[in-house]
C-alpha positions as CSV (number, residue, x, y, z in Angstrom):
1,X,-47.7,-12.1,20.1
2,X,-49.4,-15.9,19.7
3,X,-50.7,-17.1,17.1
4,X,-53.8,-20.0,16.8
5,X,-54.2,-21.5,13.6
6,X,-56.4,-24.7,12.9
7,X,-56.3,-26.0,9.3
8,X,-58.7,-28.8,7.9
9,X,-60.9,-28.9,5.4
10,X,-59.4,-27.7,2.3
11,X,-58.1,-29.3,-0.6
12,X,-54.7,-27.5,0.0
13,X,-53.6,-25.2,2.5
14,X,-50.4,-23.2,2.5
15,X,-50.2,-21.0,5.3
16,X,-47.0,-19.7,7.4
17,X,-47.7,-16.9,10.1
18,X,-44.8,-14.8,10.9
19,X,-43.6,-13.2,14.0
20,X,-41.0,-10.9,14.5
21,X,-39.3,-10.6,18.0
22,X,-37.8,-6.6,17.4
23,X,-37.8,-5.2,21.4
24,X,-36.3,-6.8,24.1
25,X,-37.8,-9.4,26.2
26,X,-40.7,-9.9,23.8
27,X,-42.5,-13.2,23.2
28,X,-44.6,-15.1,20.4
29,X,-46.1,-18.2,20.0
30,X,-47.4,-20.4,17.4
31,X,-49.6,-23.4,18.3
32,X,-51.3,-25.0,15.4
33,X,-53.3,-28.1,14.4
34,X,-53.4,-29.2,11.2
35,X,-55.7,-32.2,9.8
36,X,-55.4,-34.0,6.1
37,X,-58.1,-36.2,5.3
38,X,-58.6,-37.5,1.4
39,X,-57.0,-36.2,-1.7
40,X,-56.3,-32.8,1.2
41,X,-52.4,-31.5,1.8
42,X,-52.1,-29.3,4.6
43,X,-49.0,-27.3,4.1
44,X,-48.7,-25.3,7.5
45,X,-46.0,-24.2,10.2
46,X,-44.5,-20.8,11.3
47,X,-41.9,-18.8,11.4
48,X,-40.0,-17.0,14.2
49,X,-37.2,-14.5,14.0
50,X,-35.3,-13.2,16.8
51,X,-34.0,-9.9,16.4
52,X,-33.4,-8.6,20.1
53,X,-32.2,-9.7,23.2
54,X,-33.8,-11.9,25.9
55,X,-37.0,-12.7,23.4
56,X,-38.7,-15.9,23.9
57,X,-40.6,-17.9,21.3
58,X,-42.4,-21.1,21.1
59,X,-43.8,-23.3,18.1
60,X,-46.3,-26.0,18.7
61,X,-47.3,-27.6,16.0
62,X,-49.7,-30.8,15.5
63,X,-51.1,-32.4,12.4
64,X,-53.7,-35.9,12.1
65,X,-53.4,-37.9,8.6
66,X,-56.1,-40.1,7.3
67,X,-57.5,-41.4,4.2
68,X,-54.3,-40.8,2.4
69,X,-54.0,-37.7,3.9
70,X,-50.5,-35.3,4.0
71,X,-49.7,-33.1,6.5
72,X,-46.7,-31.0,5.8
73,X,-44.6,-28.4,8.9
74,X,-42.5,-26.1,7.4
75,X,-41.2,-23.5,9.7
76,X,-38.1,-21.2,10.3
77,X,-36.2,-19.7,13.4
78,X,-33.7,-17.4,12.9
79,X,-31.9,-16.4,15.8
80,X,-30.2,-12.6,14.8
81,X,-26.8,-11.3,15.3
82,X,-27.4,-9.4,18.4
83,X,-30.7,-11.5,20.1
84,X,-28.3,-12.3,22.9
85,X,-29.6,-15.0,25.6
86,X,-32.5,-16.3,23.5
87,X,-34.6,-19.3,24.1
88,X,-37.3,-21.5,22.0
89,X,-38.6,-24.2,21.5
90,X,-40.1,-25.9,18.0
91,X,-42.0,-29.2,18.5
92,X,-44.2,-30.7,15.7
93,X,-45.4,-33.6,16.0
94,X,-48.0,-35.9,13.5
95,X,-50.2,-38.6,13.8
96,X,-51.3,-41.4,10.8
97,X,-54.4,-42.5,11.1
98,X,-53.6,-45.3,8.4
99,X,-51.1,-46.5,6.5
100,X,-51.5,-44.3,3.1
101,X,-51.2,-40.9,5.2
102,X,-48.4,-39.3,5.1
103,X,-46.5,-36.2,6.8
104,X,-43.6,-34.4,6.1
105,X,-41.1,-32.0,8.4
106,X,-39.0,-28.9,6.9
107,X,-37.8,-27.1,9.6
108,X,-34.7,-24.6,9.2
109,X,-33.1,-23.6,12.1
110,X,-30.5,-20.5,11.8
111,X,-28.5,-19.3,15.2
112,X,-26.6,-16.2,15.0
113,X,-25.4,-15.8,18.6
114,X,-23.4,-18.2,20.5
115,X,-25.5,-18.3,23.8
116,X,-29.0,-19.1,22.1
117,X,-31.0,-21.4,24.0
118,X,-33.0,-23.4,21.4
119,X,-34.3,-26.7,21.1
120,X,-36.4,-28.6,18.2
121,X,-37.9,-32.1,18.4
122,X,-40.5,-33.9,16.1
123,X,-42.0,-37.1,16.3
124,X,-44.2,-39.1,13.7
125,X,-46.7,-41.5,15.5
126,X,-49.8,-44.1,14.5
127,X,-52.4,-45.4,15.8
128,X,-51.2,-49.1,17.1
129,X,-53.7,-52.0,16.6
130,X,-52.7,-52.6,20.3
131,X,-54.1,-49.4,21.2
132,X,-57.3,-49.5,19.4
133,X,-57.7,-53.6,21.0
134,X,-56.9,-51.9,24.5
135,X,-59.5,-49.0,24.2
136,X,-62.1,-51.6,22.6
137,X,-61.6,-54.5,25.6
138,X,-63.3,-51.5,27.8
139,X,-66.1,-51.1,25.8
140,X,-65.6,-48.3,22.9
141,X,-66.1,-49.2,19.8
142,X,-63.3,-48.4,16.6
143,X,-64.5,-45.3,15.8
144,X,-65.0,-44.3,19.4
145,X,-61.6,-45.4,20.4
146,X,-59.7,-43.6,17.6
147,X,-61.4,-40.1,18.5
148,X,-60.1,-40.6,21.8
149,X,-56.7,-41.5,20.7
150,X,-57.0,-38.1,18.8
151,X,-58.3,-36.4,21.3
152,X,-55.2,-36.9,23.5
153,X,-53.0,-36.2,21.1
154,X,-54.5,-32.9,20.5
155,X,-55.1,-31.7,23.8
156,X,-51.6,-30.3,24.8
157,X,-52.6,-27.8,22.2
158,X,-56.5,-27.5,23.5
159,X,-55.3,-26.7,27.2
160,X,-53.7,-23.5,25.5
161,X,-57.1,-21.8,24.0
162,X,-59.5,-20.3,25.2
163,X,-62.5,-22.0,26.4
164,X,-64.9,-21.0,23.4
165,X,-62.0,-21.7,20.5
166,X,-61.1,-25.1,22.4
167,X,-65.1,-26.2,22.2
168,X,-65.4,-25.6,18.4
169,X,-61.8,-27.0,17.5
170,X,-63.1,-30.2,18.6
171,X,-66.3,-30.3,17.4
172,X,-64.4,-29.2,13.7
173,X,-61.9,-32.5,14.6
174,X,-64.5,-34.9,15.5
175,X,-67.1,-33.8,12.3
176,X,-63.4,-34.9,10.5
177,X,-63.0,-38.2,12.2
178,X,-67.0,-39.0,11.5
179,X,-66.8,-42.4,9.7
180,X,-63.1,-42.7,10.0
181,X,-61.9,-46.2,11.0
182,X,-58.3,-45.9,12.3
């Protein structure tokens, strides 16, 4: 099971898909993008609950902040009595385009069975001025530079999608980032 969810545009979004790992050896995913521009919270994330043996599962999650921005991840793993020799992985990681953005990690992690293999890491990043002066000494300008600094930081996710879905996601991102100054 994998899920693709991209949220932006909305004032607020709360959304949490759900998978449920019930037969063994099964697999789910969750890669999502999330992007908070003004007066706009996006509340997003996943949840994952193991509940046989050998199932794999995978979160992915990335937000962008700007304008004051919040980007919330709010996810769940549960590892069942019984999921013997599970593995996942949760990573979430955000991006402030400015300094009145904000973003905001609630993950809950529960493990049930002493051999789970699971691993959660989350960072918080911004756009550095030394970025933006690098980018700019070869010739973009501001606006150019940050779309490309969000651009990379979006594409471990991109890579994943299909072709079609990867094309639009962009376009959606840089209609967003129109007129943004990072």
């Amino acid at each position: 099971m994998e899920w693709v969810d991209c949220n932006l545009g909305s004032k607020l979004t709360m959304k949490y898909p759900s998978i449920y790992l019930l037969g063994e050896r099964a697999h789910g995913e969750i890669l999502s993008i999330a992007f908070a521009g003004k007066d706009q919270h996006q509340d997003a994330g996943g949840k994952i609950i193991h509940a046989a043996p050998k199932t794999t599962s995978s979160i992915f999650s990335k937000s962008i902040s700007k304008d004051g921005g919040r980007a919330t991840y709010r996810g769940l793993l549960e590892v069942a009595q019984g999921a013997t020799e599970t593995r996942s992985k949760v990573v979430c990681d955000a991006l402030l385009l400015d300094p009145e953005s904000r973003s905001d990690t609630y993950p809950t992690i529960r493990i049930d069975e002493s051999d789970a293999n699971v691993g959660h890491e989350a960072s918080v990043s911004k756009v550095g001025e030394d970025q933006l002066f690098y980018l700019q000494a070869h010739g973009l300008d501001e606006e150019e530079a940050s779309k490309m600094i969000v651009n990379g930081f979006i594409e471990p996710i991109a890579k994943e999608l299909p072709m079609e879905y990867s094309v639009e996601m962009n376009r959606l991102i840089e209609l967003q980032m129109e007129g943004s100054i990072g």
